[in-house]
N, C-alpha and C positions, 0 to 999 in steps of 0.2 A: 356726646361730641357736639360741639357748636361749632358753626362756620363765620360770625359775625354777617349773617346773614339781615338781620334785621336792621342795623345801621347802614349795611351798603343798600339795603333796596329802597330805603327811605330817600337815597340818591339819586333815584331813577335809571331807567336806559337814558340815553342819548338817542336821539333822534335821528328819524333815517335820511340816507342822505335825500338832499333834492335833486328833482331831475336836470337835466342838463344835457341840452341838445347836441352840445359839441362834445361829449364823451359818451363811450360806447353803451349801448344802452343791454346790458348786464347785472340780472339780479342776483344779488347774494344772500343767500338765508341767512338767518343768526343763530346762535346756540346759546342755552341761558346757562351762566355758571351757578354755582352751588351759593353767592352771595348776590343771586337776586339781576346781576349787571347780564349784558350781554355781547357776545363778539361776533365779526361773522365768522362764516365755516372756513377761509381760506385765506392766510393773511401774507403778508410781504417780507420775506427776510433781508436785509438789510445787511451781510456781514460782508466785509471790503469792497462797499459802497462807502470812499471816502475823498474828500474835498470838494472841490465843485464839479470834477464828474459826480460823484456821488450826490451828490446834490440834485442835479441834473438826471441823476437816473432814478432818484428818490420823487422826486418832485409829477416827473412822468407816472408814476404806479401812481401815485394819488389821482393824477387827475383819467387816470386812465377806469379808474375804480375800487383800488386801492384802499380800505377802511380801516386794516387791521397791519400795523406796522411795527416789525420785531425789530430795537435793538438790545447792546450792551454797552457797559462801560469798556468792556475786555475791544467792543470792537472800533471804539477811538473814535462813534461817527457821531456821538448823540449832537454833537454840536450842527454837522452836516445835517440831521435828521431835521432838527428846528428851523431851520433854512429851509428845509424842503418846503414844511409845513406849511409857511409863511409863502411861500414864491407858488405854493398848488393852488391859494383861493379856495380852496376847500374851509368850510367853519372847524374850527376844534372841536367843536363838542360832536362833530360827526365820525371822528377817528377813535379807535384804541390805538394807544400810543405804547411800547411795551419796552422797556429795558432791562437790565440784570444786573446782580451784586459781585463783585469779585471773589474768588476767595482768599486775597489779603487783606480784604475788610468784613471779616465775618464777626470782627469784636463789636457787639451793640454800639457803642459809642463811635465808630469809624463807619460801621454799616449807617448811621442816621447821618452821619455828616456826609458820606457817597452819594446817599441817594439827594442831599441836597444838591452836591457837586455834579448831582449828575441834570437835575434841574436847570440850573443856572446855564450850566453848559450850552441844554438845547433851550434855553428862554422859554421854556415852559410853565405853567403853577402847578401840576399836577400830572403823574404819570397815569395812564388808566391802569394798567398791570406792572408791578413790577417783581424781577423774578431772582432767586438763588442760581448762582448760573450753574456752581457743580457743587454736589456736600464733602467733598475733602474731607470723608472720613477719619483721616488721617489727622487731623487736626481736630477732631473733636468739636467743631465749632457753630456747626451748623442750625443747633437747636438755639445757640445765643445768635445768628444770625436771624434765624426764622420769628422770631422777638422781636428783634429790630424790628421787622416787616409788618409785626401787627402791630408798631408801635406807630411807625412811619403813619397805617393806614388810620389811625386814630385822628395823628395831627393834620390829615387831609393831605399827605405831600404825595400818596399813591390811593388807591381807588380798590382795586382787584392784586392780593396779591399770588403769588404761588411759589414754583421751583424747577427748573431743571434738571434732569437727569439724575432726579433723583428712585433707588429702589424701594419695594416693599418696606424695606426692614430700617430705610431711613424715613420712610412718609410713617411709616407706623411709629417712631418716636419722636416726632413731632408732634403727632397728633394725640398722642398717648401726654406727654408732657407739657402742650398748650392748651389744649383743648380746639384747637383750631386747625381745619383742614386745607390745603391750599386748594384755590381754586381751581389752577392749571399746573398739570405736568407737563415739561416740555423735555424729548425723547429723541433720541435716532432713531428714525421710525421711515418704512421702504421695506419694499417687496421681499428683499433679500434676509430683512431684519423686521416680522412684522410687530415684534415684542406683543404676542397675545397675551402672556401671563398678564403682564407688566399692566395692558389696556384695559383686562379683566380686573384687577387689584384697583386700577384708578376709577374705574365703571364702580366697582363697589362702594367705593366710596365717595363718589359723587366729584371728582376730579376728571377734570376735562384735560382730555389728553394732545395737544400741541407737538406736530411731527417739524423737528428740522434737518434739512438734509433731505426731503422728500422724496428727489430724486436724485440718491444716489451721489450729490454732490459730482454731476454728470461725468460716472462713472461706468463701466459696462453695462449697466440695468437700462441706458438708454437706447442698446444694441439688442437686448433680450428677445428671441423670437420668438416665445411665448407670449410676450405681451407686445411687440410686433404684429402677428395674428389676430389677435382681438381688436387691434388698431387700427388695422386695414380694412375687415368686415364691419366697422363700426365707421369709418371715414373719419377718424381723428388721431391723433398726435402720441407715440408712444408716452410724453410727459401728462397728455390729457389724460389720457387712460391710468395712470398712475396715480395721479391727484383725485381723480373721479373714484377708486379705488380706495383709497386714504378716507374721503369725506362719507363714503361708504359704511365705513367700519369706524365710523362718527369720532372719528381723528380729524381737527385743525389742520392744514399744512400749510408750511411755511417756505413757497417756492422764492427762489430770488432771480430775477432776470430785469438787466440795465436794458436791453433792449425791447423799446415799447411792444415793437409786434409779438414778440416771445411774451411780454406778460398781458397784454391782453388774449391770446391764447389761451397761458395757464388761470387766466379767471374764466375761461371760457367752459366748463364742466360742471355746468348744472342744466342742460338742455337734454343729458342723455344718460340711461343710467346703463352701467354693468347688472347681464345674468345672473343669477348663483352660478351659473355652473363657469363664467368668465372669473368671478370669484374665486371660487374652488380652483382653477386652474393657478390662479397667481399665485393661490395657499403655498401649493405646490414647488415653489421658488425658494420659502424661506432656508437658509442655512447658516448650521450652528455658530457657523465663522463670518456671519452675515454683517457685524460691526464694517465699516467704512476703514477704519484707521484703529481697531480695537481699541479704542476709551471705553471700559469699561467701568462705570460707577463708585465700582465696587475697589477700585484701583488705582485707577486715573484720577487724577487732581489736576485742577488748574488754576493758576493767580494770577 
């Protein structure tokens, strides 16, 4: 199995950011993908963050510290996203920039012209990550999609590629029929739903696992009194404790919050760590029916 490891590391990392007195001063560690690049451990989701609020609450996460920025095409903003970019003063080459493929373009030739479309959109040259948003089994399409992706990365229009929400039994024939593993899975992933298999299958294979929806998509998990308790004893934020938990079990998360105090907050969970047995207790939470809105992979499609 090859990962196009050797061409992407010949690209380098990206450099860290600089410091800068007027934004918070919060370190973020990185984690190195299977192709050599690197992200940090905590990055910005981005979905209906759109027009010039979105802009405005995009813009903010960057300069608040912000380095690892998730969109899609599906979420209508990559255009807002390049505005952000530009109006933060932050350099580009210090961000991961991340988008996704639809799946009414998973035909190679529509999939290469999207991710152009999707370029142009945000005035960008280059995506850092760009990702399959769902494998629409159903359509059979995904493995001529995942093609496109290493085809994209060749012509330099994406950097790091991978997939979302995708299972075992679709990452295994990808990888079984390209020879190429993606770099990141990105996952419903939360206390409620901790997808251990799923983490274990992408650990095995050197796929870095990307939670979105982190918290619950601020659904009762942010009332939970279990992890309430551990919140209080510890002096931080039922969504810290969450996130901190996530980066734990060396899952990405991808919190979203327009409001600055809120995300500087949720970047704020590298000064303290969770017990094992704070761990063990949250284990404790996952259930069967733990899905947000049941999209199931294995089921659910979306275009």
């Amino acid at each position: 199995m090859t990962s196009g490891a050797g061409s992407q590391a010949a690209r380098g990392a990206s450099p860290k950011p600089a410091k800068d007195d007027t934004m918070p001063n919060i370190t973020i560690p990185d984690a190195t993908l299977n192709d050599g690049t690197t992200l940090p451990k905590i990055g910005f989701g981005t979905y209906r963050l759109n027009g010039a609020a979105g802009v405005t609450g995009m813009a903010s996460a960057i300069q608040n510290g912000y380095r690892l920025l998730d969109s899609a095409f599906n979420y209508e903003n990559e255009g807002a996203l390049g505005e952000a970019i530009r109006k933060a003063g932050v350099p580009r080459a210090q961000l991961r920039v991340t988008s996704k493929l639809p799946g009414r373009h998973h035909h190679f030739d529509e999939a290469i012209t999207t991710i152009e479309e999707s370029l142009y959109r945000a005035q960008l040259d280059y995506y850092d990550i760009y990702l399959i948003h769902w494998p629409n089994p159903s359509k059979g399409l995904y493995v001529e999609a995942w093609r496109a992706l290493i085809e994209a990365r060749k012509r330099g229009l994406v950097r790091s590629i991978g997939v979302c929400n995708f299972l075992p039994a679709h990452l295994e024939k990808i990888i079984n029929e390209t020879g190429v593993a993606p770099a990141i899975n990105q996952v419903e992933l939360h206390p409620y739903f901790p997808q251990a298999e799923q983490r274990a299958f992408d650990k095995a294979h050197g796929i870095a696992t990307e939670a979105w929806s982190p918290l619950g998509r601020a659904n009762q998990l942010l009332l939970d009194p279990t992890i309430k308790t551990i919140a209080d004893r510890l002096g931080k934020s039922i969504p810290q404790v969450i996130l901190r938990w996530q980066v734990q079990l060396d899952v990405v998360p991808l919190p979203k919050a327009a409001n600055a105090q809120r995300q500087i907050e949720n970047l704020s969970i590298f000064d303290f760590e969770l017990s094992t047995e704070d761990m063990s207790r949250i284990a404790t939470l996952a259930r069967p029916d733990g899905r947000t809105f049941d999209q199931d992979p294995a089921r659910y499609e979306e275009f």
